[in-house]
C-alpha positions in Angstrom: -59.5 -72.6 -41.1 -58.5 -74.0 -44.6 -55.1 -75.4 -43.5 -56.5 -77.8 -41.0 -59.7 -78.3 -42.7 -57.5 -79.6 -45.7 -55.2 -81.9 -43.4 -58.1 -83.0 -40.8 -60.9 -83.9 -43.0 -59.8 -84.1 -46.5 -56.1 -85.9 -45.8 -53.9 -83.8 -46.8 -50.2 -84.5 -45.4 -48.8 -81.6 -43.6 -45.8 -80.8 -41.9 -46.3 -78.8 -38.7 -44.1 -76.4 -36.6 -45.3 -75.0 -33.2 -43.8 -74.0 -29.7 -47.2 -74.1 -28.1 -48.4 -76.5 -25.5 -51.3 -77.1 -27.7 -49.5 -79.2 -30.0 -50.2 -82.1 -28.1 -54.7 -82.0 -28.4 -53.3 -81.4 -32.5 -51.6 -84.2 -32.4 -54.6 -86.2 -30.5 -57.1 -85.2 -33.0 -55.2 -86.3 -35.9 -54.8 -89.4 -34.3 -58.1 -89.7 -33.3 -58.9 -89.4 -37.1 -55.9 -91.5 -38.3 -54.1 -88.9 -40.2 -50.4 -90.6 -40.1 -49.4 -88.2 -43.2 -49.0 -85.7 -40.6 -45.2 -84.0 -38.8 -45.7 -81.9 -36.0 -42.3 -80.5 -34.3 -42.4 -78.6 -31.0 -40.1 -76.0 -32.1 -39.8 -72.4 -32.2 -39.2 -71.1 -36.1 -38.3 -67.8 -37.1 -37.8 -66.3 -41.1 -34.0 -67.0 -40.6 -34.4 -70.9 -39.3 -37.7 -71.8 -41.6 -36.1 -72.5 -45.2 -33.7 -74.9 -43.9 -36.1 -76.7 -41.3 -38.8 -77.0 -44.3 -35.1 -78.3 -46.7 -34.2 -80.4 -43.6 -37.6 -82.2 -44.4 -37.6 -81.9 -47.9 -40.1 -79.7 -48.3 -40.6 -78.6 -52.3 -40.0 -75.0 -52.8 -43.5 -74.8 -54.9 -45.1 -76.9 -51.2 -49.6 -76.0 -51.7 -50.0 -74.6 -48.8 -48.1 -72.8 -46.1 -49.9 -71.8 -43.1 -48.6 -69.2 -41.0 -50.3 -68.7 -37.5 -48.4 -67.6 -34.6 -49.6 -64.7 -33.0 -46.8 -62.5 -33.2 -44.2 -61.7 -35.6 -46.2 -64.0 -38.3 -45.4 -61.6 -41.8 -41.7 -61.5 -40.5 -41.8 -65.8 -40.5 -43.6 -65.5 -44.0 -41.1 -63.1 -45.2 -38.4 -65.1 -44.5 -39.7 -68.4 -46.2 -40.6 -66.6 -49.0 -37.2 -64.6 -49.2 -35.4 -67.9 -49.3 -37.3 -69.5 -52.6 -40.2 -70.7 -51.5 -43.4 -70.4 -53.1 -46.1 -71.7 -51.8 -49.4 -72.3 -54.3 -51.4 -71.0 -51.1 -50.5 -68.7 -48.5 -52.8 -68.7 -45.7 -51.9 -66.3 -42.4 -54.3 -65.3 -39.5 -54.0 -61.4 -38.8 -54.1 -59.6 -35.2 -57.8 -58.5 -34.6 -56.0 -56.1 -32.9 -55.1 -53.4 -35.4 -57.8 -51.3 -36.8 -58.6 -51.4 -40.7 -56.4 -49.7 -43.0 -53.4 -49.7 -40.4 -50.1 -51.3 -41.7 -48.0 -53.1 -39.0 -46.3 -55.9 -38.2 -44.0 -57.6 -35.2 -40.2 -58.4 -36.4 -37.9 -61.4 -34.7 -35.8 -60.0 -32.1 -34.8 -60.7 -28.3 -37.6 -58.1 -27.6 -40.3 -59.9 -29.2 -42.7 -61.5 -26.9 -44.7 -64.2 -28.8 -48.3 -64.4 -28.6 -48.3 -60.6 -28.8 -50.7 -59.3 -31.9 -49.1 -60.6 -35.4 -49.5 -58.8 -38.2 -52.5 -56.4 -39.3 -54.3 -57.2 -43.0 -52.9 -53.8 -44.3 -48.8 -55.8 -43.6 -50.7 -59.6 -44.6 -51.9 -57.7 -48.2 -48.7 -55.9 -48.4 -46.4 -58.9 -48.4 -48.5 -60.9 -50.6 -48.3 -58.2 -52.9 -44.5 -58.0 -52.9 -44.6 -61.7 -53.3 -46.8 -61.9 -56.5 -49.9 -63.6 -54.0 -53.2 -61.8 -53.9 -56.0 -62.2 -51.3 -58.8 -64.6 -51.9 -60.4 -64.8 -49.4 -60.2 -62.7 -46.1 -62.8 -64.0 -44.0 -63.1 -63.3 -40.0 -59.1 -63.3 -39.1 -58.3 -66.1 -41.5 -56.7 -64.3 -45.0 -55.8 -66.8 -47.8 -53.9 -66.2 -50.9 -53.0 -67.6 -54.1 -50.2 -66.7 -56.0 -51.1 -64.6 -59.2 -49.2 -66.9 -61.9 -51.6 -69.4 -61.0 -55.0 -67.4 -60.8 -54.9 -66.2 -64.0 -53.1 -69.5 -65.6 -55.8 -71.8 -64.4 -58.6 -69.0 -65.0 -59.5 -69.3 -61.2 -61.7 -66.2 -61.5 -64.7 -68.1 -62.6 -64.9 -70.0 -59.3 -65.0 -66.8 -56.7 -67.3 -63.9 -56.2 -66.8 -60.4 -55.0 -63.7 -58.4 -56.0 -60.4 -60.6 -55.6 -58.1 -58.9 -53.2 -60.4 -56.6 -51.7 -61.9 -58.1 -48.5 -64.5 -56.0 -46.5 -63.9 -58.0 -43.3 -60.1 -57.0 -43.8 -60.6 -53.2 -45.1 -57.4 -53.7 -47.1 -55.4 -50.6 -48.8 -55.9 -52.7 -52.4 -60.2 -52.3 -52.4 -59.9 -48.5 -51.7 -57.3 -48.7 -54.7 -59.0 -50.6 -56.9 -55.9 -53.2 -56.3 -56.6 -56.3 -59.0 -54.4 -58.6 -60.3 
């Protein structure tokens, strides 16, 4: 995906959160590749604990990239961050194969919430972008990346991409049967 693309190969640093046993082989691959720019934390996050564990490690509120991929209640996470100030250049979130196109749902925090359940489906991914000012870029297999709006139209980003921005075909989004462009 373009997150770990980005911090594996290219060097970007990155600051990673995750409750799942296979923190450790990340860890050993960016080891293996000497990438000592990278955090990982084995902790459990939610959109209420987030803003002040990315503060706690001084993460700027305008960060590149935030990568959200946790298999459950992933748009609620987002949310949260978002809700709080940040704004990340990039958004990048992996949606639940799950859901069929066109259908809008998504998994809230809560004592019920059992992780590695589904996550969110694009229809909830494109929605919360759109509240957000981010629109899709790129929606490819379950991987959906966005950018946020100011941006794409300040640097004239439109040049660089094909095909209709925010309307993905893989993702069957709400925006392309609406004509949705920013």
């Amino acid at each position: 995906d373009v997150a770990t693309g980005l911090m594996m190969e290219l060097g970007w640093a990155g600051l990673g959160f995750d409750s799942d046993s296979h923190l450790h082989f990340i860890r050993e691959v960016a080891e293996e590749r000497n990438r000592h720019n990278l955090t990982f934390n084995a902790e459990l996050l939610t959109g209420a604990t987030a803003p002040d564990r990315l503060r706690a490690y001084y993460v700027p509120l305008d960060l590149d990239l935030l990568k959200v991929d946790i298999d459950s209640f992933d748009c609620d996470l987002a949310r949260g961050i978002l809700l709080s100030g940040f704004r990340p250049k990039m958004l990048h979130l992996e949606l639940s194969p799950v859901w069929p196109r066109g259908v809008r749902v998504e998994y809230r925090f809560g004592p019920k919430v059992v992780p590695f359940s589904g996550g969110c489906s694009c229809e909830a991914i494109a929605a919360l972008g759109q509240e957000y000012g981010y629109m899709i870029i790129s929606a490819l297999g379950i991987d959906v990346t966005m950018i946020r709006s100011d941006l794409w139209h300040q640097h004239g980003l439109a040049k660089h991409f094909r095909g209709r921005i925010g309307c993905s075909p893989s993702c069957g989004t709400e925006y392309c049967r609406e004509g949705y462009n920013l």
